[in-house]
C-alpha positions in Angstrom: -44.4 39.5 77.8 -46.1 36.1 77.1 -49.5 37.7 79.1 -49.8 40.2 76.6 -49.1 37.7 73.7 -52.1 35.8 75.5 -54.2 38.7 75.7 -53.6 39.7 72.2 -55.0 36.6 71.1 -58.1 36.8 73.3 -58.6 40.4 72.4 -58.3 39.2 68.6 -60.6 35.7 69.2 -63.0 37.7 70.6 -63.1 40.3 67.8 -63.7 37.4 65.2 -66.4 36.0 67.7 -68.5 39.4 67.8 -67.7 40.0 64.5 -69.5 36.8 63.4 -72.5 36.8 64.9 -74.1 38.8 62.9 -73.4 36.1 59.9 -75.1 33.2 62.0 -78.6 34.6 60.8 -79.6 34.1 65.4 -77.5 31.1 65.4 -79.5 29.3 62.0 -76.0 29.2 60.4 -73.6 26.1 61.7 -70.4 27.0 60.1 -70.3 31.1 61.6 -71.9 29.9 64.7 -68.6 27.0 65.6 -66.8 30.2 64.8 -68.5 32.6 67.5 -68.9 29.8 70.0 -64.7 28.3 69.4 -63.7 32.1 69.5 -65.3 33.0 72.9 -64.1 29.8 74.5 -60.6 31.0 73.0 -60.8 34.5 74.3 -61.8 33.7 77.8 -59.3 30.8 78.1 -56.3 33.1 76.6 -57.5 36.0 79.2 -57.4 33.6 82.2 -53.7 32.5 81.0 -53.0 36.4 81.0 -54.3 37.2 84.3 -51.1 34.8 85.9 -49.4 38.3 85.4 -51.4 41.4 84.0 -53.8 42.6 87.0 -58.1 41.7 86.1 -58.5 45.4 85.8 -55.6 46.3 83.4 -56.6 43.5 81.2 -60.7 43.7 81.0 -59.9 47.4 80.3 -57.4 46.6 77.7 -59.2 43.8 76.3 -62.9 45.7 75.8 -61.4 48.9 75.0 -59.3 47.6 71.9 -61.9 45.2 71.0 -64.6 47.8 70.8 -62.0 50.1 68.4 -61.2 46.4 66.2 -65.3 45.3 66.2 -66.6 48.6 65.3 -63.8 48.5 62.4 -64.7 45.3 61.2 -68.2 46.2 60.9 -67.4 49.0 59.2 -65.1 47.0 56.6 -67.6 43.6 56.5 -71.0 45.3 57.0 -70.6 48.4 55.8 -72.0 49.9 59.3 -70.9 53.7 59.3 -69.0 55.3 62.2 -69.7 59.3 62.5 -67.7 61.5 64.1 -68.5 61.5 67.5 -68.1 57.4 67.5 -64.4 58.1 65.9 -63.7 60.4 68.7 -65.0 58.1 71.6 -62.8 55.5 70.0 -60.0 57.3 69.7 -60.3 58.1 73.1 -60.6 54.7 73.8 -57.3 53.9 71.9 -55.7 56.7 73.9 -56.2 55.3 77.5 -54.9 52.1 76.6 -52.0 53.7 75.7 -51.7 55.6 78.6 -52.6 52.3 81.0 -49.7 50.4 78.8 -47.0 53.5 79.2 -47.7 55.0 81.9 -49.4 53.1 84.5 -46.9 51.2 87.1 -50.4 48.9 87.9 -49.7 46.9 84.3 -47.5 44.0 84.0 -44.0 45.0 81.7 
């Protein structure tokens, strides 16, 4: 259980790091720019402590499939960027294999 608790909190650094680059203006910005550089280094140290127990393969695809569905949405809420329909659906797809890797598949840590 504590792997996914770690790769919760990559998936969600990570999220704020993508998220924020758009505000560094190409990295002129010093305040959003710590932000995206100390929430990579975040994300890829708490997805190395979550691969003591989740398989590389289970994880990456969990952590850049949810991150995807959580970036595109905070673009949408902080930018205004516009999702259509067949972006919704590919994301909801998205949302739907991790739930199958997390319920179904024996390969994932429980």
């Amino acid at each position: 259980m504590r792997a996914y608790v770690y790769l919760a909190i990559a998936i969600l650094a990570e999220v704020i790091a993508t998220s924020s680059l758009k505000a560094t203006a190409e990295f002129t910005r010093p305040l959003p720019s710590i932000l995206v550089v100390a929430g990579y280094a975040t994300a890829f140290y708490c997805l190395t402590l979550s691969l003591r127990s989740i398989p590389v393969g289970i994880a990456y695809a969990l952590w850049s499939g949810l991150g995807i569905v959580l970036v595109a949405t905070a673009g949408y809420v902080l930018y205004r960027q516009k999702l259509d329909a067949p972006a919704l659906l590919g994301m909801a797809m998205i949302l739907g294999g991790c739930l199958v890797i997390n319920l179904f598949s024996k390969s994932s840590a429980h």
